[in-house]
GUMI-962516 format. One record per residue (C-alpha): x, y, z; chain. Coordinates in steps of 0.1 Angstrom, whole numbers, plus 5000, padded with zeros to 4 digits. Layout:
REM residues N
MIKE   px   py   pz chain
MIKE    X    Y    Z     A
...
//
This chain:
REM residues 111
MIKE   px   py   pz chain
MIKE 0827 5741 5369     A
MIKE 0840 5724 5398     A
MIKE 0825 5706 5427     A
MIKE 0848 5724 5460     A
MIKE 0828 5714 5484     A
MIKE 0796 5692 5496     A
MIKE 0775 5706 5529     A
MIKE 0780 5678 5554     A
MIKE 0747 5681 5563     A
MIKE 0730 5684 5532     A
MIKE 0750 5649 5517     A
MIKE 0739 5631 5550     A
MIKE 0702 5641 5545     A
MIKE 0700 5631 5508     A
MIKE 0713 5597 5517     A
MIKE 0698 5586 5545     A
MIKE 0661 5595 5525     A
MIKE 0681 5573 5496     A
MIKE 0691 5548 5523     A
MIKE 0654 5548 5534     A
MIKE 0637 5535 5497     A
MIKE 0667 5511 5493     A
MIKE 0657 5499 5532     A
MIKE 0620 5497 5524     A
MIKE 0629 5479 5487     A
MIKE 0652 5453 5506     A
MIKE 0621 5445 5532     A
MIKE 0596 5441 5504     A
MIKE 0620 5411 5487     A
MIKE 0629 5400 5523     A
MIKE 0593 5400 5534     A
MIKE 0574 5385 5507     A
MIKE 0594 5351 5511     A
MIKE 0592 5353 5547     A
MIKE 0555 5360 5546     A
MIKE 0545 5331 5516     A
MIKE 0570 5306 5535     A
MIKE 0564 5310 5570     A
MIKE 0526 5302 5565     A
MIKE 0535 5270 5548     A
MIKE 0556 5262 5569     A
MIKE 0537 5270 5598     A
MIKE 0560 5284 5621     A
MIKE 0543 5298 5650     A
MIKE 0543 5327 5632     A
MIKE 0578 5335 5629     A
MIKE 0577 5340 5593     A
MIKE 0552 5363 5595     A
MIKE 0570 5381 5624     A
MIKE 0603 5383 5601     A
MIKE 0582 5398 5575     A
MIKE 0567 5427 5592     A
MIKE 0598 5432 5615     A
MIKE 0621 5436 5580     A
MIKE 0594 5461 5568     A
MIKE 0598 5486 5598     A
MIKE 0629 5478 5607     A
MIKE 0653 5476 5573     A
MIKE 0643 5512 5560     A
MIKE 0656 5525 5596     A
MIKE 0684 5512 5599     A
MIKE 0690 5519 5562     A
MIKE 0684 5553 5563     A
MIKE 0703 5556 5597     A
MIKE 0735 5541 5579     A
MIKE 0727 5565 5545     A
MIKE 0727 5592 5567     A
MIKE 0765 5581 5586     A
MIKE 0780 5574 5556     A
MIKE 0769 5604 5533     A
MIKE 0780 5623 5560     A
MIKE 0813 5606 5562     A
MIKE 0819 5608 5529     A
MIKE 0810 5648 5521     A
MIKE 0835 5649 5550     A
MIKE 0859 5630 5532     A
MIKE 0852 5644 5502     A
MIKE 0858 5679 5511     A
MIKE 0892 5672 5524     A
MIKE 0903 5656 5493     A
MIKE 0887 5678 5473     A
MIKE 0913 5708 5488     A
MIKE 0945 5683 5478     A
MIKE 0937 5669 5445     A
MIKE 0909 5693 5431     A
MIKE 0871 5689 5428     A
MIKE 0850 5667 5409     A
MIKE 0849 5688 5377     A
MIKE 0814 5691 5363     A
MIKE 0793 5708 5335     A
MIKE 0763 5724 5337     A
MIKE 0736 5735 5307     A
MIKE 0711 5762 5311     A
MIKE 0682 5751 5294     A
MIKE 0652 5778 5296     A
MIKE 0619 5772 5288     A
MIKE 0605 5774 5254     A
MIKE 0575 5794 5245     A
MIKE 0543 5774 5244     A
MIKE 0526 5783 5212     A
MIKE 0486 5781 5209     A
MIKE 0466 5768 5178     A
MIKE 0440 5789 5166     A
MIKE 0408 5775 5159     A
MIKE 0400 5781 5125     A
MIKE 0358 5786 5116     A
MIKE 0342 5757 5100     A
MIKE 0344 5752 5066     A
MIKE 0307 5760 5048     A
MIKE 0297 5737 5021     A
MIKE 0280 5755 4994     A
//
């Protein structure tokens, strides 16, 4: 199988959901420093500020810019993709297997 073409739409959304967990996983290790550091350092707060601030405002912008560039890119992509060929892919069907059940057997009667 090939891969012809990527909905814009559907690429954009993906990322900027992905570009949302990065964002928050980049504010937890930018926060915690900024948190343990600005109270030692006593800093009016400003370290403290910095903290919360990267919390609300890194996953944002992280998913606004995942949602730019997977869009740019499916774009991209399926322009390419029309010169050079798809990505070229392989797929397995894998169905279910039947769940077998155990029998309870009677208790064994000692004579």
């Amino acid at each position: 199988m090939i891969l012809k073409k990527i909905e814009v739409l559907s690429a954009a959304k993906i990322s900027a959901a992905m570009g949302v967990v990065g964002g928050l996983l980049a504010a937890i290790l930018f926060a915690i420093p900024s948190l343990i550091f600005g109270s030692l350092m006593d800093a009016g707060g400003f370290g403290v500020g910095m903290g919360v601030g990267a919390i609300i405002f890194l996953p944002i912008m992280y998913g606004i810019a995942g949602f730019i560039g997977g869009a740019i890119y499916a774009f991209v992509y399926n322009i390419v993709s029309k010169w050079v060929g798809g990505i070229e892919i392989e797929l397995v069907n894998v169905q279910a297997q039947p769940q077998t059940t155990v029998q309870p057997q009677p208790p064994v009667q000692q004579q």
